[in-house]
C-alpha positions in Angstrom: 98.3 84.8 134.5 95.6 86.7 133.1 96.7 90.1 130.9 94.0 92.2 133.3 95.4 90.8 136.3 99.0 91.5 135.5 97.5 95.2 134.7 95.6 95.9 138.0 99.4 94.3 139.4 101.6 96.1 137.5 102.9 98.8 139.8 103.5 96.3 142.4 105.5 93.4 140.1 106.9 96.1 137.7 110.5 95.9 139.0 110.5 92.2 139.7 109.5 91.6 136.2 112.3 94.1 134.6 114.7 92.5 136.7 113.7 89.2 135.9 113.7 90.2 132.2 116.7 91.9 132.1 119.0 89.0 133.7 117.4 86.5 131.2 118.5 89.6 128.1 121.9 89.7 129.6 122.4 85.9 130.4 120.7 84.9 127.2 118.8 82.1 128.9 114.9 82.3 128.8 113.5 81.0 132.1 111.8 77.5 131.6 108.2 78.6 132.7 108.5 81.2 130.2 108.6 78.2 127.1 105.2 76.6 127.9 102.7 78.0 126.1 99.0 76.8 125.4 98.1 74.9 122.7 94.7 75.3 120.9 93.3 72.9 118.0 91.6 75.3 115.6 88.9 73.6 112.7 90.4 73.9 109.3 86.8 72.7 108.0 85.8 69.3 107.0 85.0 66.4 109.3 85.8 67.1 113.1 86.8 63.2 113.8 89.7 63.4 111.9 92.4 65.5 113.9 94.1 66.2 110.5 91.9 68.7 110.1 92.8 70.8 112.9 95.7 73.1 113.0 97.5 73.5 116.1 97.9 77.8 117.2 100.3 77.8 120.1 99.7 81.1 122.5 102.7 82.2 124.9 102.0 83.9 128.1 102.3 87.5 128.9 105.3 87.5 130.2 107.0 85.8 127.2 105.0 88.0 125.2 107.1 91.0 126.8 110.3 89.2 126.3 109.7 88.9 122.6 108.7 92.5 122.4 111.9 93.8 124.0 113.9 91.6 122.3 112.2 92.8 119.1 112.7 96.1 119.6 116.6 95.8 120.7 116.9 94.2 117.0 114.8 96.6 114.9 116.9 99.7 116.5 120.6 97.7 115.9 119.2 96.6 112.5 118.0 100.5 111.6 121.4 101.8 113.5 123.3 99.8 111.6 122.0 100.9 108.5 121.9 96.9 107.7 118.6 96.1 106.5 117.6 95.9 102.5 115.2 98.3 101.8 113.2 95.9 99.6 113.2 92.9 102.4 110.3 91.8 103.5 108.8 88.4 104.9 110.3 85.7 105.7 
């Protein structure tokens, strides 16, 4: 579903989607539609026969995009609650 469509639909599937998000937090089970994402081949230069020189970038949908930014922001606030995270870490 297309970012500007779940926009100009937001007000109408806003407590669908928390509920739906919410049961999948607390059940810790991500809803199977919400795993497929879209798979684009991206040139990494040289000859465009050879697929070896494509890279594969994977994009989720919106929704899953949501998920992972709730779920994010649950860890970073135990994580700084905590007091748990080495102040030098960095990438991983």
């Amino acid at each position: 579903v297309p970012r500007r469509c779940i926009k100009l639909a937001s007000s109408h599937i806003s407590d669908s989607l928390t509920t739906i998000l919410n049961q999948s937090l607390q059940q810790g089970v991500v809803p199977d539609i919400l795993k497929i994402s879209k798979i684009t081949p991206v040139d990494k230069g040289g000859e465009i026969t050879d697929p070896f020189n494509f890279r594969p970038i994977s994009t989720l949908s919106t929704f899953t995009q949501v998920l992972e930014k709730l779920v994010y922001q649950q860890i970073i606030n135990y994580v700084e609650k905590q007091n748990i995270l080495y102040e030098c870490q960095f990438g991983f």
